[in-house]
KOLSELO-63789 format. One record per residue (C-alpha): residue in three letters; residue number from 1; y, x, z. Coordinates in steps of 0.001 Angstrom, whole numbers, plus 500000, padded with zeros to 6 digits. Each point is the difference from the previous one (the first is absolute). Example, Ala and Ser with C-alpha at 12.3 -4.5 7.8 and 13.67 -1.06 7.14 Angstrom:
% residues 2
+------+-----+--------+--------+--------+
! code ! pos !      y !      x !      z !
+------+-----+--------+--------+--------+
!  ala !   1 ! 495500 ! 512300 ! 507800 !
!  ser !   2 ! 503440 ! 501370 ! 499340 !
+------+-----+--------+--------+--------+
***
This chain:
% residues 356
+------+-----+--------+--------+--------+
! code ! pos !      y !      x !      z !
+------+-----+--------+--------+--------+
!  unk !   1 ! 500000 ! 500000 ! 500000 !
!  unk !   2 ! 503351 ! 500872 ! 499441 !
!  unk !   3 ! 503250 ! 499496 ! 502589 !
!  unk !   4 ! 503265 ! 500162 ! 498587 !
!  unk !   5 ! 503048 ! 501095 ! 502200 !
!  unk !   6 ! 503029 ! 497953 ! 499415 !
!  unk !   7 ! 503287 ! 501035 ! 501117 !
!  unk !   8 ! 501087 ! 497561 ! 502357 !
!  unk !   9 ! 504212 ! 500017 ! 498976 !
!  unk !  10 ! 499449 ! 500856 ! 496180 !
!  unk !  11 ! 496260 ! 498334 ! 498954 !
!  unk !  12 ! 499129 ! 503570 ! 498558 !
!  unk !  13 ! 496721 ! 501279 ! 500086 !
!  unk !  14 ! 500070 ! 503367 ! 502287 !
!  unk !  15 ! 496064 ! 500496 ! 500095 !
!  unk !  16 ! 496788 ! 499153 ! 498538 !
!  unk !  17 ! 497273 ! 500212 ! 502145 !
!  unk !  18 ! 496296 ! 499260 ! 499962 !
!  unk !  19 ! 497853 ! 498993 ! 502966 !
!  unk !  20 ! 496138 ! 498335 ! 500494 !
!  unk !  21 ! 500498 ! 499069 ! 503513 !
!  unk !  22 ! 501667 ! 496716 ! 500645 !
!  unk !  23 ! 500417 ! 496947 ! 502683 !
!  unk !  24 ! 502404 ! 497460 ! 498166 !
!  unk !  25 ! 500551 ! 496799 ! 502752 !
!  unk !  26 ! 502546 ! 497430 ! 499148 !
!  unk !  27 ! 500465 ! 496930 ! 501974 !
!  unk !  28 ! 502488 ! 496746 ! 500443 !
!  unk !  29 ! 502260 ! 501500 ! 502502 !
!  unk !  30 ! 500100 ! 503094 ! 498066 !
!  unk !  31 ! 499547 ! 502249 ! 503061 !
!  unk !  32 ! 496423 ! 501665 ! 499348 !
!  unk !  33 ! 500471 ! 503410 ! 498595 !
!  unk !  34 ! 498068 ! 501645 ! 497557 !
!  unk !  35 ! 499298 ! 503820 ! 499348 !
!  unk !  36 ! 499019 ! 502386 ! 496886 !
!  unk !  37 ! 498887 ! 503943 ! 500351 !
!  unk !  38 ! 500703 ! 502706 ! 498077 !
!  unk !  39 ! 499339 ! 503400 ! 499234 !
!  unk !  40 ! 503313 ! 501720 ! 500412 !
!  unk !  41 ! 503399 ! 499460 ! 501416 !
!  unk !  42 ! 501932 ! 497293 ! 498325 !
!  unk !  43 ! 503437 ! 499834 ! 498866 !
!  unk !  44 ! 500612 ! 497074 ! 501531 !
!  unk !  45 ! 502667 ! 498322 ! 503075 !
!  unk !  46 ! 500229 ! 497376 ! 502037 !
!  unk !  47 ! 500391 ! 496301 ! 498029 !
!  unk !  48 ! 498640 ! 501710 ! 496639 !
!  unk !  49 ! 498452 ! 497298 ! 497903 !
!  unk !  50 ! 496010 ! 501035 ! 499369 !
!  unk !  51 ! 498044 ! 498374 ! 497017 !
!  unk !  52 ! 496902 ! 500571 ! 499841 !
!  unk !  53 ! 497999 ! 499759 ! 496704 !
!  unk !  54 ! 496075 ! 500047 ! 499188 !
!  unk !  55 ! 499542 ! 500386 ! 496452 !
!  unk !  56 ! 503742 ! 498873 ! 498915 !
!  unk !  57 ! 499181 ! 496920 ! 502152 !
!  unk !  58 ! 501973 ! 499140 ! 502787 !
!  unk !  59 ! 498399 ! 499800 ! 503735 !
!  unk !  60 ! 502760 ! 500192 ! 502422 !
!  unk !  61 ! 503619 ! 500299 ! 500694 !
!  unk !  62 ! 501011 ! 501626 ! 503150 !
!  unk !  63 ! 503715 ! 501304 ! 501457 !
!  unk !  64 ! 499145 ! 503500 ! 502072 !
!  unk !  65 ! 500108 ! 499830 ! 503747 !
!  unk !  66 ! 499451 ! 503579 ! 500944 !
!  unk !  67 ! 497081 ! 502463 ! 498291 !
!  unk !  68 ! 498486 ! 503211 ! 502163 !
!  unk !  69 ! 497303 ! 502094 ! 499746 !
!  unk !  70 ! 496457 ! 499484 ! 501492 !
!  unk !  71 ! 498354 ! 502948 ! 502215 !
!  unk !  72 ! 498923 ! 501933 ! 497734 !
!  unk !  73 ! 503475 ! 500393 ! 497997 !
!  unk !  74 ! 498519 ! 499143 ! 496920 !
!  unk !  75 ! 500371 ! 496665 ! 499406 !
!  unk !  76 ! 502726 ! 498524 ! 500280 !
!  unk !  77 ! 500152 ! 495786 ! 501253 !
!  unk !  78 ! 503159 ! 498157 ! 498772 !
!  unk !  79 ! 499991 ! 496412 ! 502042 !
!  unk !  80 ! 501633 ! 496875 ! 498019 !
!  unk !  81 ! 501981 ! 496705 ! 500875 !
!  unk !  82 ! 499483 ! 497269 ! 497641 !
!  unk !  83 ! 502289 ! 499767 ! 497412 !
!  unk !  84 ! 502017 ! 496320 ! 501561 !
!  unk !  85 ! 500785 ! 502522 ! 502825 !
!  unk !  86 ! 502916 ! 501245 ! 497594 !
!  unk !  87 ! 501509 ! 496434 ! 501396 !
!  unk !  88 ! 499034 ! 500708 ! 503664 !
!  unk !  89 ! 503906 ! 500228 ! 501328 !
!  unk !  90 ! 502094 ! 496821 ! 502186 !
!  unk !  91 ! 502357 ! 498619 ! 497786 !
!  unk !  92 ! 502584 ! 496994 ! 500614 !
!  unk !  93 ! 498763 ! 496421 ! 498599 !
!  unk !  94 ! 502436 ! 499348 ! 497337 !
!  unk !  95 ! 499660 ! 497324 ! 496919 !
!  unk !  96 ! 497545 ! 497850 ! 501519 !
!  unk !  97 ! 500727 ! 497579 ! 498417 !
!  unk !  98 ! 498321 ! 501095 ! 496824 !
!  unk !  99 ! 496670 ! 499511 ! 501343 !
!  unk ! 100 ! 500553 ! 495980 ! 499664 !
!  unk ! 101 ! 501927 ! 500085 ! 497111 !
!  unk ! 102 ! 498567 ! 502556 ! 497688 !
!  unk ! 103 ! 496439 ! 501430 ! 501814 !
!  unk ! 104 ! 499211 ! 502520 ! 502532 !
!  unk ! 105 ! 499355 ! 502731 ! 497001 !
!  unk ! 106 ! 503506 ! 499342 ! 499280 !
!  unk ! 107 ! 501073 ! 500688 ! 503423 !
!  unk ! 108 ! 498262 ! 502963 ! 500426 !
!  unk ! 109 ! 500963 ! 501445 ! 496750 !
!  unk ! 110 ! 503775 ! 499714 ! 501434 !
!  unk ! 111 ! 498971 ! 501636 ! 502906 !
!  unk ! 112 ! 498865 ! 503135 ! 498515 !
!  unk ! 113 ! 502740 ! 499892 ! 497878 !
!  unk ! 114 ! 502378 ! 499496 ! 503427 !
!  unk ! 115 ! 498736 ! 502290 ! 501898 !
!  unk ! 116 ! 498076 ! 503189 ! 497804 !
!  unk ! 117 ! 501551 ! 499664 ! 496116 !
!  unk ! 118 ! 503384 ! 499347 ! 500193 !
!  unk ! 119 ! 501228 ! 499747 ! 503408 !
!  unk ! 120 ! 502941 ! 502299 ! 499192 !
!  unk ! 121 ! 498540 ! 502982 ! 501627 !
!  unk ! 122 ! 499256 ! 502965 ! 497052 !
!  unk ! 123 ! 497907 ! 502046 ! 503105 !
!  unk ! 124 ! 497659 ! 497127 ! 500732 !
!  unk ! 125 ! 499954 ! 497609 ! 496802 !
!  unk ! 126 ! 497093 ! 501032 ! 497643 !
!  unk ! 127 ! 501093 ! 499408 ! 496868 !
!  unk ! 128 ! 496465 ! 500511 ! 498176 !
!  unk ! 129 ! 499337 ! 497029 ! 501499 !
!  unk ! 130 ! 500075 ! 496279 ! 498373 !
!  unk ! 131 ! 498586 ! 496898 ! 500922 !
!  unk ! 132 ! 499836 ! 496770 ! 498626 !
!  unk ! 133 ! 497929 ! 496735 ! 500890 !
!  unk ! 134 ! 497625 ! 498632 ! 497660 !
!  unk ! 135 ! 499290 ! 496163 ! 501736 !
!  unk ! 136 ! 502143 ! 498211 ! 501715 !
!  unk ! 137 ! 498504 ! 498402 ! 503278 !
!  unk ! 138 ! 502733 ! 497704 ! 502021 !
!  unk ! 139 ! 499058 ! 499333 ! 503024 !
!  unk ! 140 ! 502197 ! 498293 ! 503451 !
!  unk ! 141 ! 499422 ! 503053 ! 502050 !
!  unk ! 142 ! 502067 ! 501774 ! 502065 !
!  unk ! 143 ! 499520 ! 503828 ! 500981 !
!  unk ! 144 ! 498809 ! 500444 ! 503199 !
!  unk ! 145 ! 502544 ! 502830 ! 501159 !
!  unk ! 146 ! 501274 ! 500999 ! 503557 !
!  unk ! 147 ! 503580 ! 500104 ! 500414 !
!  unk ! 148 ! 500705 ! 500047 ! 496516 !
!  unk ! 149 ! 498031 ! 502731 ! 498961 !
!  unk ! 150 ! 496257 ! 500276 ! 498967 !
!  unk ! 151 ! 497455 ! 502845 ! 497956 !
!  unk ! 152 ! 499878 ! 499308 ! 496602 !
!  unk ! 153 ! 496175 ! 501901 ! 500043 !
!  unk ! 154 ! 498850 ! 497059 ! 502499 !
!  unk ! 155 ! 501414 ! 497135 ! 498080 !
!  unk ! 156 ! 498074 ! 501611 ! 496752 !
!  unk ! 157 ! 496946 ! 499740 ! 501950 !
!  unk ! 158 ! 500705 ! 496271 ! 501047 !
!  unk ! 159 ! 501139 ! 499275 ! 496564 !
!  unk ! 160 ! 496350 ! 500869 ! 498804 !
!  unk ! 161 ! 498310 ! 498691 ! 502652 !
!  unk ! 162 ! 501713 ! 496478 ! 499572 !
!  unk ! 163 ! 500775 ! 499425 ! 496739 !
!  unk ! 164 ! 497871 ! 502424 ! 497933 !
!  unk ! 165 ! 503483 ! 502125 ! 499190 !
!  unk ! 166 ! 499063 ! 503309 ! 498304 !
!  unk ! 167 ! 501958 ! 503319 ! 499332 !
!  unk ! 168 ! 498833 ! 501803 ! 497048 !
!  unk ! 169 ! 500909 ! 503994 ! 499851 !
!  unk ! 170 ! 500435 ! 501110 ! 496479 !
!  unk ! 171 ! 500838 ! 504035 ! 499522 !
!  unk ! 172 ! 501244 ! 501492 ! 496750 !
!  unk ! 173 ! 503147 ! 502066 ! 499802 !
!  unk ! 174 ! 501548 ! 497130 ! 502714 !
!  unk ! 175 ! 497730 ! 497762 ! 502748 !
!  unk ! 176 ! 500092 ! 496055 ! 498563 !
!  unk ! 177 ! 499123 ! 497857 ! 502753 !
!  unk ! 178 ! 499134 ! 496910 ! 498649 !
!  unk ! 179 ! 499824 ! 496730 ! 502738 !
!  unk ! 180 ! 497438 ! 497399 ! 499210 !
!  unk ! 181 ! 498149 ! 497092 ! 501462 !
!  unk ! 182 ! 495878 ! 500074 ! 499207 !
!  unk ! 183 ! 498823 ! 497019 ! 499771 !
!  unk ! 184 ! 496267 ! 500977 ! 499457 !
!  unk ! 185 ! 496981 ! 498231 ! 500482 !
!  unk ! 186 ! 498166 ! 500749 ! 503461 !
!  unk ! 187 ! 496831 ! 502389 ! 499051 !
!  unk ! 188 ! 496718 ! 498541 ! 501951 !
!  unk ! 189 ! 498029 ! 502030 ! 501852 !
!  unk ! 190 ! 496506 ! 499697 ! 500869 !
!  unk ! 191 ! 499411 ! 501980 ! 502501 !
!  unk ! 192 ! 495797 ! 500719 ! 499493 !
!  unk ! 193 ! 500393 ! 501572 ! 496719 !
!  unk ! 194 ! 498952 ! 503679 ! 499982 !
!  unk ! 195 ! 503183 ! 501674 ! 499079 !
!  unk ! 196 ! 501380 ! 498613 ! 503698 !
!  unk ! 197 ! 498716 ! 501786 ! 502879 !
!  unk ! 198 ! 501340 ! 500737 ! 503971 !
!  unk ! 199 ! 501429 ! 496237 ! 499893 !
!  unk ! 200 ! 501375 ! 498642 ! 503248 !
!  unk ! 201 ! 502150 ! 496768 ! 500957 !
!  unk ! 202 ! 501861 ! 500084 ! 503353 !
!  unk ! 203 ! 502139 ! 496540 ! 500663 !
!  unk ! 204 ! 503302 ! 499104 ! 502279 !
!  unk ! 205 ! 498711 ! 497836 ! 503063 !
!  unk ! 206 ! 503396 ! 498755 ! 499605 !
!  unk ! 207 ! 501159 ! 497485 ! 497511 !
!  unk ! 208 ! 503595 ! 498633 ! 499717 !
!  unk ! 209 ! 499792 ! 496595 ! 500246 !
!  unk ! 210 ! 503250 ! 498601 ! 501201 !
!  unk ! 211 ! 503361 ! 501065 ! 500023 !
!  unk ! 212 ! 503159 ! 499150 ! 501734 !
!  unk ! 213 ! 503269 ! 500900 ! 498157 !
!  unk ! 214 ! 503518 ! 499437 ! 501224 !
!  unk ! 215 ! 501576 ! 499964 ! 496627 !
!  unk ! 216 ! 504329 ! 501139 ! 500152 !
!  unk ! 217 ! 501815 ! 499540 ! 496916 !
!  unk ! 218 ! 502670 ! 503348 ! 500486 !
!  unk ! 219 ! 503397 ! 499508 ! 501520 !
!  unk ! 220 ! 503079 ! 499399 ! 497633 !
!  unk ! 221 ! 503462 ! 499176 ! 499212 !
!  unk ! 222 ! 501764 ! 496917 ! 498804 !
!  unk ! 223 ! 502385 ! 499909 ! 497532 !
!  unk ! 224 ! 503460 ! 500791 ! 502615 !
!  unk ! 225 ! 497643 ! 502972 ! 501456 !
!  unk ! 226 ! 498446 ! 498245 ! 502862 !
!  unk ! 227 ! 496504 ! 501182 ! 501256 !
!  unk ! 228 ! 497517 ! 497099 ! 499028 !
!  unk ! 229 ! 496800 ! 500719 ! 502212 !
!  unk ! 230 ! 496582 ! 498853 ! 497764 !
!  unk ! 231 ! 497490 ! 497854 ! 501276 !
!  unk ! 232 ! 496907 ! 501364 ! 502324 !
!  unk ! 233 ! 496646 ! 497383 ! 499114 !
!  unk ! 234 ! 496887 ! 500242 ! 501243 !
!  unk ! 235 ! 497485 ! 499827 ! 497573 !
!  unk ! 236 ! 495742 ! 500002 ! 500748 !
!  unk ! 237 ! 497543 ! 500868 ! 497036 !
!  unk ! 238 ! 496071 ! 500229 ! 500172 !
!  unk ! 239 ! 497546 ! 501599 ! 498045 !
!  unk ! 240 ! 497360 ! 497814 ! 498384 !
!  unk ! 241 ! 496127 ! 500544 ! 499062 !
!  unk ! 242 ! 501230 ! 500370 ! 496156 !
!  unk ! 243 ! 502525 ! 502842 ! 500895 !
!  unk ! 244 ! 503010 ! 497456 ! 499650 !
!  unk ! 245 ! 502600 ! 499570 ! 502823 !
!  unk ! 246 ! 501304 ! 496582 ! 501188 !
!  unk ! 247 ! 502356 ! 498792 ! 502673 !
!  unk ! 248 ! 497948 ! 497361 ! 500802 !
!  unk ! 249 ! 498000 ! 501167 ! 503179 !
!  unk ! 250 ! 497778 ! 496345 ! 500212 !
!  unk ! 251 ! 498143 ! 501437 ! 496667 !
!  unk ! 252 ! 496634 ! 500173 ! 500074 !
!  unk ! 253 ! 499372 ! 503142 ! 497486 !
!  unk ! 254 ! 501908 ! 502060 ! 502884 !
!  unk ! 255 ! 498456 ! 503165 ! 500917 !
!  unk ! 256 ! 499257 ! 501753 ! 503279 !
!  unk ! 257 ! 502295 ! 503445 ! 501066 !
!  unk ! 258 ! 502728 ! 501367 ! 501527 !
!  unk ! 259 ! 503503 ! 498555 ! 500191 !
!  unk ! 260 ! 503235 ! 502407 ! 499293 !
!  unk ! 261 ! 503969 ! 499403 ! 500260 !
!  unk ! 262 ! 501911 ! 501617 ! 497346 !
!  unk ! 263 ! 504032 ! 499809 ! 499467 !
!  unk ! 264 ! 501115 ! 499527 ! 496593 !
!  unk ! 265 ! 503998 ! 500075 ! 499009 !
!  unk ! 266 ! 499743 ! 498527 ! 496344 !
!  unk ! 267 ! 502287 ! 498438 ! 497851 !
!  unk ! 268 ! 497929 ! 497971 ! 498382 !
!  unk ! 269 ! 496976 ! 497824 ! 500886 !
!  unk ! 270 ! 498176 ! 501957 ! 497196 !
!  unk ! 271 ! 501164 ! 503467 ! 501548 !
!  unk ! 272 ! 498572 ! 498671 ! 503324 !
!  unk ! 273 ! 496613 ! 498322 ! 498231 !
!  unk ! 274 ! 499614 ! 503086 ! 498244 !
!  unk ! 275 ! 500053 ! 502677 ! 503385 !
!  unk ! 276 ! 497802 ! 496925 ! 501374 !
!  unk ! 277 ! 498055 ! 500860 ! 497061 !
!  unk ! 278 ! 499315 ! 503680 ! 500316 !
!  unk ! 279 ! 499387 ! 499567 ! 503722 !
!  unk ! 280 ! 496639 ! 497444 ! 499558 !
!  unk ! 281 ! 499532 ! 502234 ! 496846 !
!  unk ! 282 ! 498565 ! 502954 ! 502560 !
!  unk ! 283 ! 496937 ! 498129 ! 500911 !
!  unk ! 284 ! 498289 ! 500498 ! 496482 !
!  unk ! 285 ! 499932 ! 503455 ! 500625 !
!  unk ! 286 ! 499448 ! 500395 ! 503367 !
!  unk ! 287 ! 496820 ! 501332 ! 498937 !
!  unk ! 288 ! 498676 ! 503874 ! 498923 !
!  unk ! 289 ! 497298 ! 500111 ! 497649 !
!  unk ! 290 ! 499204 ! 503674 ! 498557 !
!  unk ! 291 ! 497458 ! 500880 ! 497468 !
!  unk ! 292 ! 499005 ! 503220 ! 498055 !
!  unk ! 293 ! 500089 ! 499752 ! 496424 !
!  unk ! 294 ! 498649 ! 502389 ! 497741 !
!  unk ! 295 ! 502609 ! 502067 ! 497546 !
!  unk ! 296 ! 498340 ! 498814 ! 496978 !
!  unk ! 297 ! 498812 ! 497100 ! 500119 !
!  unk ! 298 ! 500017 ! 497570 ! 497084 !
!  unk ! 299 ! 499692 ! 496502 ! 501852 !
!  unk ! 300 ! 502912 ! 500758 ! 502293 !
!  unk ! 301 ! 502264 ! 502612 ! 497758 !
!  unk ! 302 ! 501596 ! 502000 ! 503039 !
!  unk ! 303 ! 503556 ! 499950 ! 498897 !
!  unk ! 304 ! 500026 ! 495935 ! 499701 !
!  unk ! 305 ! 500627 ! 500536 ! 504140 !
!  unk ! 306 ! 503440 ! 501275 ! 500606 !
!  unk ! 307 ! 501683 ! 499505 ! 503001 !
!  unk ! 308 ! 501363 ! 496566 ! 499869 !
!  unk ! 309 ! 497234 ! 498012 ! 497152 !
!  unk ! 310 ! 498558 ! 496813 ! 501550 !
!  unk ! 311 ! 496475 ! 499465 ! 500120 !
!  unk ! 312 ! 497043 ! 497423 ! 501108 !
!  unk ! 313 ! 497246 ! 501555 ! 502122 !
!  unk ! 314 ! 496853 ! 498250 ! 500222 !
!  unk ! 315 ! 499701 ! 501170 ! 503884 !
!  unk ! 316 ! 496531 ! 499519 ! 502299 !
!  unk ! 317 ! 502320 ! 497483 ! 501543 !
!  unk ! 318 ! 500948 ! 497905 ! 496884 !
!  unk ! 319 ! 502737 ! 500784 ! 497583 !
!  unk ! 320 ! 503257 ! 501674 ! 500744 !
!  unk ! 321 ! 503255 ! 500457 ! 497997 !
!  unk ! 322 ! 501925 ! 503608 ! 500846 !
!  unk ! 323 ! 501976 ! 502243 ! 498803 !
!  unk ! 324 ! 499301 ! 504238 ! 499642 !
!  unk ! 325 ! 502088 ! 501684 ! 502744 !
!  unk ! 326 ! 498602 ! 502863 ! 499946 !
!  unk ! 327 ! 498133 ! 502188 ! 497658 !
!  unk ! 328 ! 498673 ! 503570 ! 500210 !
!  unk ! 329 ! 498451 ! 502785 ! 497593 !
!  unk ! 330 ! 498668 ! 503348 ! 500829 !
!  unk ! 331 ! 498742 ! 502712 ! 497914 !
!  unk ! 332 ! 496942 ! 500928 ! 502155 !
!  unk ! 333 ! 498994 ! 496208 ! 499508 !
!  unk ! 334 ! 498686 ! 497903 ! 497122 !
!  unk ! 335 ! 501327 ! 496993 ! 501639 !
!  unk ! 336 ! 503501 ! 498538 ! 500342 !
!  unk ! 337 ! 500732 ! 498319 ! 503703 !
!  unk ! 338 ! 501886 ! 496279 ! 499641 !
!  unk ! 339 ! 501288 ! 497847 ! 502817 !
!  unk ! 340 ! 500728 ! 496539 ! 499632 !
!  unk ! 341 ! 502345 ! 497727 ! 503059 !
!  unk ! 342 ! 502484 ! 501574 ! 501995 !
!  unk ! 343 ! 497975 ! 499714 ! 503440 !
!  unk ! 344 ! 500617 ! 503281 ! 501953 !
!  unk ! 345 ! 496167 ! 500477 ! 501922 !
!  unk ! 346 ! 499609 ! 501191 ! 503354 !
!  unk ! 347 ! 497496 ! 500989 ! 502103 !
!  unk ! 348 ! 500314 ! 496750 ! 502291 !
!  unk ! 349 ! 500325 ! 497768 ! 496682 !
!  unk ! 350 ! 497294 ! 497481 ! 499785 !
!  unk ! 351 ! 497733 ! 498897 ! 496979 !
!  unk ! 352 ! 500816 ! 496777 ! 498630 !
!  unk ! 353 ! 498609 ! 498198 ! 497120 !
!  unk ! 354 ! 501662 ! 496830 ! 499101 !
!  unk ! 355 ! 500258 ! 497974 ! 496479 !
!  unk ! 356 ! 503282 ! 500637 ! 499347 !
+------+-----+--------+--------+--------+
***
């Protein structure tokens, strides 16, 4: 395989390296880190790009955390951030308003633009950069942000997880990112096939079944500059057997679980709906389901499971829609790793297996 070295303020190439060893992980928070070895000591710095090639066919995209050399000085190890990381800085929420009227790619688009393009500073702007969005997904969210100010790498993450919002890296003589929405068909999985192996399903004991909201439209002004203070309702929704939420609590199709508070400040009953959304929206992956697939198989092509792609996996326990959050390939290993649900397992966790 091949690594090339891109120069993090200029997009030039400043090495060419080659390398067998390998442990690419990429997952939906974008926080696993991945790692390649080579034979001598790279030209190379902190938030280089690295693309990696195997037989003029790309395999990863990584920005450069730190590299060192192993024991026996001969090797040298370079360790890599995923390539959204190059968003992973606290920026003010401004424009929000494009997410409802235009789509969330458009938002995010002007937020790149804002903040690393053309923000006015020459030192920090990186002009080999464009972006552009390709779909346009409206939606009545707002950003969830603390004071004001939030990390654009998060709400990438929550953009995918969500609403299936992708960022696609292109690399020529500039970096295109290109924002999409996928809208692909879930892949089912049957789970005694050969090609699977090492499969395990670990479940919440906890589902979200009703929540309390105290719903406050935001504070304004009338039209002589008097404060106007907005309306604080209390609103009740439950979760239902068919995944469906309802504020009628005499239903029948409720299910059992744990009840949670939340405060929303919305504009909108659709801003509010949509948060209320989200929140019951945990619950379907509240769930870890991991699997070994091998490389090359032909019934389950490995590269159909990026980070993000929906599937249907006909489980021990019945079937199960997910989402990859994790996936993980090694050199040493004729296997890739995947991880479907967002479930973080712990020793004291208990097994649960429930149709659901």
């Amino acid at each position: 395989m091949l690594a090339y070295i891109l120069d993090h303020q200029t997009l030039k190439i400043k090495d060419l390296l080659e390398f067998e060893d390998y442990e690419f992980r990429e997952d939906i928070e974008y926080a696993e880190k991945s790692s390649i070895t080579v034979a001598r000591k790279p030209e190379i710095e902190e938030d280089d790009f690295v693309f990696c090639k195997d037989n003029n066919q790309k395999v990863f995209i990584g920005i450069c955390e730190t590299f060192g050399s192993g024991s026996d000085k001969a090797n040298y190890q370079i360790s890599l951030l995923q390539k959204e990381n190059l968003f992973d800085r606290e920026i003010f929420v401004e424009h929000e308003d494009l997410i409802e009227q235009s789509g969330i790619e458009d938002f995010i688009v002007r937020a790149i633009k804002d903040n690393f393009t053309s923000s006015g500073d020459s030192q920090m702007d990186k002009t080999y950069l464009s972006v552009s969005a390709d779909t346009h997904t409206p939606i009545a969210a707002k950003v969830e942000a603390e004071n004001g100010v939030y990390n654009l790498k998060t709400y990438l993450g929550n953009a995918k997880q969500y609403y299936g919002i992708f960022l696609e890296f292109l690399f020529s003589e500039r970096l295109e990112i290109r924002i999409r929405k996928k809208e692909e068909p879930p892949i089912p999985i049957d789970i005694e096939v050969t090609d699977i192996s090492d499969y395990t399903e670990t479940y919440s004991v906890s589902v979200l079944a009703k929540l309390l909201v105290n719903w406050k439209v935001p504070d304004s002004q009338d039209e002589e500059g008097n404060p106007v203070t907005g309306a604080l309702k209390r609103r009740t929704f439950y979760l239902l057997a068919d995944r469906t939420i309802t504020e009628d609590g005499e239903s029948e199709e409720r299910v059992a679980g744990t009840v949670k508070s939340m405060y929303i400040e919305a504009q909108t009953e659709e801003e509010m709906l949509q948060q209320v959304y989200n929140a019951f929206m945990g619950n379907q992956y509240s769930h870890k389901v991991a699997f070994n697939l091998i490389k090359s198989s032909r019934l389950y092509p490995a590269e159909r499971f990026f980070v993000g792609r929906t599937c249907t996996i006909k489980t021990k326990s019945g079937v199960r829609t997910s989402i990859v959050t994790k996936s993980e390939v090694k050199s040493n290993s004729e296997m890739i790793s995947l991880t479907f649900g967002k479930l973080k397992v712990t020793l004291i966790e208990k097994l649960r297996r429930q149709k659901w």
